[in-house]
C-alpha positions as CSV (number, residue, x, y, z in Angstrom):
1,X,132.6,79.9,108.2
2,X,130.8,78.0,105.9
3,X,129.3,79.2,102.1
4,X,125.4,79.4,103.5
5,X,126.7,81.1,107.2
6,X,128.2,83.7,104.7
7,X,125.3,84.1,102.1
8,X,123.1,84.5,105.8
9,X,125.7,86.9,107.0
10,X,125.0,88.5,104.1
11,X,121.3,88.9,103.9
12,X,121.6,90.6,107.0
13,X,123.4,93.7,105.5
14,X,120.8,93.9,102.9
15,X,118.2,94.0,104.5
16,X,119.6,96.5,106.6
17,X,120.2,98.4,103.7
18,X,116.6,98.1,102.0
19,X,115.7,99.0,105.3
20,X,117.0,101.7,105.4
21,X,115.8,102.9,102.0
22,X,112.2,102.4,102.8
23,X,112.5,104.2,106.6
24,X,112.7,107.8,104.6
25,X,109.9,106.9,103.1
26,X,108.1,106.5,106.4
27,X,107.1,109.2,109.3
28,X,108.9,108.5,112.4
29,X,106.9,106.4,115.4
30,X,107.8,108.9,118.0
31,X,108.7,108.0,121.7
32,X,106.3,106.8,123.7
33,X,102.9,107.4,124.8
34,X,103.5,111.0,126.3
35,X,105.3,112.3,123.9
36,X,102.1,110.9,121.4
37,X,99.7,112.6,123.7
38,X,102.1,115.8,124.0
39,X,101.5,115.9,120.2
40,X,98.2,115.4,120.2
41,X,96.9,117.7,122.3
42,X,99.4,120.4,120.7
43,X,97.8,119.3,116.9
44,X,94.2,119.5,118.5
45,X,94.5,123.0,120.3
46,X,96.6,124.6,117.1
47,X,93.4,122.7,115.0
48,X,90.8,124.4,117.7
49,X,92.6,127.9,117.6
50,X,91.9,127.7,113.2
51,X,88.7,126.4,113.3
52,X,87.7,128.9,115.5
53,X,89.2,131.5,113.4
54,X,87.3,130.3,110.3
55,X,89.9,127.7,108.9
56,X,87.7,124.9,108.7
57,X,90.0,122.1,108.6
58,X,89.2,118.7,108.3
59,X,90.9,116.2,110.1
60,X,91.0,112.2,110.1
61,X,93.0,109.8,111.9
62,X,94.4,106.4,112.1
63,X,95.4,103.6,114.3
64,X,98.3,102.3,112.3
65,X,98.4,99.3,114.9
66,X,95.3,98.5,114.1
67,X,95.4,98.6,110.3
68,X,98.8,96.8,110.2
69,X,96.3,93.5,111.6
70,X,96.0,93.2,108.0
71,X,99.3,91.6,107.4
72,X,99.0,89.6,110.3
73,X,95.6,87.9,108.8
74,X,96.9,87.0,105.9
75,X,99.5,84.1,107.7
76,X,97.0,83.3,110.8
77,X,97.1,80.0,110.2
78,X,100.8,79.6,109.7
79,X,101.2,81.8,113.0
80,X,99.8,78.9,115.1
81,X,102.3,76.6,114.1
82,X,104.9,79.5,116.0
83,X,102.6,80.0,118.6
84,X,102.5,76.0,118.9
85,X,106.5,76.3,119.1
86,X,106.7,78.8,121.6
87,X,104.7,76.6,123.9
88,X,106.5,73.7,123.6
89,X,109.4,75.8,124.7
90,X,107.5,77.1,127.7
91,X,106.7,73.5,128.5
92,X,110.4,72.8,128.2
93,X,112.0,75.3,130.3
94,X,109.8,74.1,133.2
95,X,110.4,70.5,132.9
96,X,114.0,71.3,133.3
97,X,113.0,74.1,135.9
98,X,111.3,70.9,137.7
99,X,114.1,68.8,137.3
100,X,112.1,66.0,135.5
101,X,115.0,66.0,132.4
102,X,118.8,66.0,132.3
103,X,121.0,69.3,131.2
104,X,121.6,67.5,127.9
105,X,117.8,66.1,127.3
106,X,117.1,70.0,128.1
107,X,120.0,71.4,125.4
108,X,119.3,68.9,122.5
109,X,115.2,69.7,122.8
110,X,115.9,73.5,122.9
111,X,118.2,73.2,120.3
112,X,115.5,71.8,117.9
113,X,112.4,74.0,119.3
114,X,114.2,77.3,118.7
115,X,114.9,75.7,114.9
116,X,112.0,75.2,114.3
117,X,110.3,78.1,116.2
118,X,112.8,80.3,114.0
119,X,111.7,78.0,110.8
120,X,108.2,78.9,111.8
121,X,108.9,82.5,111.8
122,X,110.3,82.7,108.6
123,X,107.8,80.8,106.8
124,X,105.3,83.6,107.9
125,X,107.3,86.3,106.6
126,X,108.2,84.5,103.4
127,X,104.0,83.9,103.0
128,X,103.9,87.5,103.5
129,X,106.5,88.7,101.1
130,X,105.3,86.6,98.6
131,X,101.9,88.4,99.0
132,X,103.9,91.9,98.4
133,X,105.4,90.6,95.4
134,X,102.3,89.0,93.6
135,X,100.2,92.4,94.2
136,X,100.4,95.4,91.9
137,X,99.8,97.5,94.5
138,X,103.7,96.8,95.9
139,X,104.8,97.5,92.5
140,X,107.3,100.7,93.7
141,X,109.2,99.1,95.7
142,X,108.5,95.5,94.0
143,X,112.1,95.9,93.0
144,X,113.4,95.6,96.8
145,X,111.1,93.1,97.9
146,X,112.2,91.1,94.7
147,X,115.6,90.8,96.4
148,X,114.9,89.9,99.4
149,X,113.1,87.1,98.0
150,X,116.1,85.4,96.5
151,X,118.1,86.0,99.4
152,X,115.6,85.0,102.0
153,X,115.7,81.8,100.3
154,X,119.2,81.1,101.4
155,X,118.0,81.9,104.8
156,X,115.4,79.4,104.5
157,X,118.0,76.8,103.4
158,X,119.8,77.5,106.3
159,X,117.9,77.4,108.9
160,X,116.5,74.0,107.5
161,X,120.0,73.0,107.9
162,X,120.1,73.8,111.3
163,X,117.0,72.2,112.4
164,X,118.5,68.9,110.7
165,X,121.8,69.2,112.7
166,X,119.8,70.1,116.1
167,X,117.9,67.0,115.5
168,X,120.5,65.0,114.9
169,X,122.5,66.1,117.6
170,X,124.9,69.0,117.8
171,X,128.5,67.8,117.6
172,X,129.8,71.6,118.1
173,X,128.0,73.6,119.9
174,X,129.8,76.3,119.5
175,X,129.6,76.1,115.3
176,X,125.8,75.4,115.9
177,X,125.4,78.6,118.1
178,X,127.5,81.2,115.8
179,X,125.0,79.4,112.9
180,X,121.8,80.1,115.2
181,X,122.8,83.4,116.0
182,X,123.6,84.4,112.2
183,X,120.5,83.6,110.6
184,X,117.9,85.0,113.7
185,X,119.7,87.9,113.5
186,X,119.6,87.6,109.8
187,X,116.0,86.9,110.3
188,X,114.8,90.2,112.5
189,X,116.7,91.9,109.9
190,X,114.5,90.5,107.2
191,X,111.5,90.9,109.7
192,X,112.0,94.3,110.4
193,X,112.0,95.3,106.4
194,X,109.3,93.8,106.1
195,X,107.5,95.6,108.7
196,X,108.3,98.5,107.3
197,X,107.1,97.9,103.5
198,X,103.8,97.0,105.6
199,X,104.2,100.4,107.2
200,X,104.8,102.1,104.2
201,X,101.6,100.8,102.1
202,X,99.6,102.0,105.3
203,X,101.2,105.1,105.2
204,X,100.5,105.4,101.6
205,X,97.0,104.3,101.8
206,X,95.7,107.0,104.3
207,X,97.5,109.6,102.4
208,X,95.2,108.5,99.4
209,X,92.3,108.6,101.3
210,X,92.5,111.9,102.9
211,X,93.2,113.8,99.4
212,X,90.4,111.4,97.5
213,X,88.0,112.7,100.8
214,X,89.3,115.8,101.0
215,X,90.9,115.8,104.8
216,X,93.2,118.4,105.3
217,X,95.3,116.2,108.1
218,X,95.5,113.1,109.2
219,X,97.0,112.3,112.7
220,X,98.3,108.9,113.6
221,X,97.3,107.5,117.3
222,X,97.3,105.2,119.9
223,X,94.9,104.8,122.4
224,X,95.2,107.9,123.2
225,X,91.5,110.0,122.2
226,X,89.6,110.1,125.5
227,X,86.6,111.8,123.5
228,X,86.1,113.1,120.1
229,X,83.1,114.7,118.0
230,X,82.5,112.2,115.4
231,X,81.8,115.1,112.8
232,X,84.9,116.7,113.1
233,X,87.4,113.8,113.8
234,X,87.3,111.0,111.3
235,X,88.7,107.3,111.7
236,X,89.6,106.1,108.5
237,X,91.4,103.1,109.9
238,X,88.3,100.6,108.6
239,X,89.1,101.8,105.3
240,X,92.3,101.7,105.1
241,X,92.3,98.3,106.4
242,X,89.8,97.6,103.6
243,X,92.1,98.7,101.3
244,X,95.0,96.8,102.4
245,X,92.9,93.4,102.0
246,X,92.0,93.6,98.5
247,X,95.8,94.5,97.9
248,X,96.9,91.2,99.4
């Protein structure tokens, strides 16, 4: 295994790592749309039952999906360069579905679209990272995101390497898969922590908001309010979102 395949290798177990660290930070997602409407209507009838009793509660909520668009605005225009990628891969695959290349025209293009699809990737989450870093407002866990700068580097570096080698030609394919294979596994790794230092600052933000407003809860959801009285329920996603912006 060669030095970069093991400084990928690597990566991958850090970023598990930080990972992990930031996940107790974060509420869990839950399991699926029942079990979010399950909770939902529990929260609103326990809510119902104390308002009606005199508690006066005020309650927000936020679509975390929605908010975490943020992020994604912040790279759009390195995103079409993947999206561009993932076409040209589409168009491959049915070419060679078709019949209109050979097995080996078919291997050596695929080769270098899911390099650079991966490359293109990576230089989206590497925009975004460098976003976390330059902003105060990632300052606590600046520390973690600081590492996985430096390493994501080598990542980089490799996976420039194996677009090279797939344009060139891959003389073992089974070297060139085991290399593939490290680094976009390396990669979701790195995408994944990511996600979840995103996650975090959204987190982090509502919880602000509610105690600067003076919300006594704030419930997280999903497409899932069929009606709601606008005076008692609150979305604070637009400000969150706002939020967000200015910290990136």
């Amino acid at each position: 295994m060669s030095r970069s395949v093991m400084y990928v290798a690597g990566l991958a177990l850090l970023l598990a790592v930080g990972s992990l660290i930031l996940q107790f930070a974060l509420p869990s997602a839950g399991g699926g749309d029942d079990a979010r409407i399950a909770t939902l209507e529990r929260e609103v009838n326990d809510l119902q039952s104390q308002q009606g009793s005199g508690g006066g509660l005020r309650v927000a909520y936020l679509d975390a999906e929605e908010a975490f668009t943020v992020f994604l605005e912040v790279t759009a225009e390195l995103r079409e360069r993947a999206n561009e990628k993932m076409r040209e891969i589409s168009d491959l695959q049915n070419e060679y579905a078709a019949s209109t290349i050979s097995r080996d025209e078919y291997q050596q293009r695929s080769n270098e679209l899911q390099a650079e699809l991966l490359d293109a990737q990576l230089t989206i989450d590497i925009r975004a990272l460098d976003r976390m870093v330059a902003s105060d407002d990632f300052s606590d866990i600046r520390s973690t995101l600081e590492e996985w700068k430096e390493t994501a580097q080598l990542l980089a570096n490799e996976v420039k390497n194996l677009v090279s080698m797939a344009k060139m030609g891959v003389v073992d394919a089974l070297e060139y898969q085991s290399r593939y294979e490290t680094a976009k596994n390396a990669f979701s790794q790195f995408d994944q922590g990511l996600t979840q230092a995103a996650t975090l600052k959204i987190v982090q933000e509502a919880q602000r908001i509610a105690l600067q407003q003076g919300f006594d809860m704030v419930l997280r959801v999903k497409n899932v309010i069929v009606y709601r009285n606008p005076a008692a329920l609150i979305d604070i996603t637009d400000e969150v979102k706002s939020a967000i912006a200015d910290y990136l």
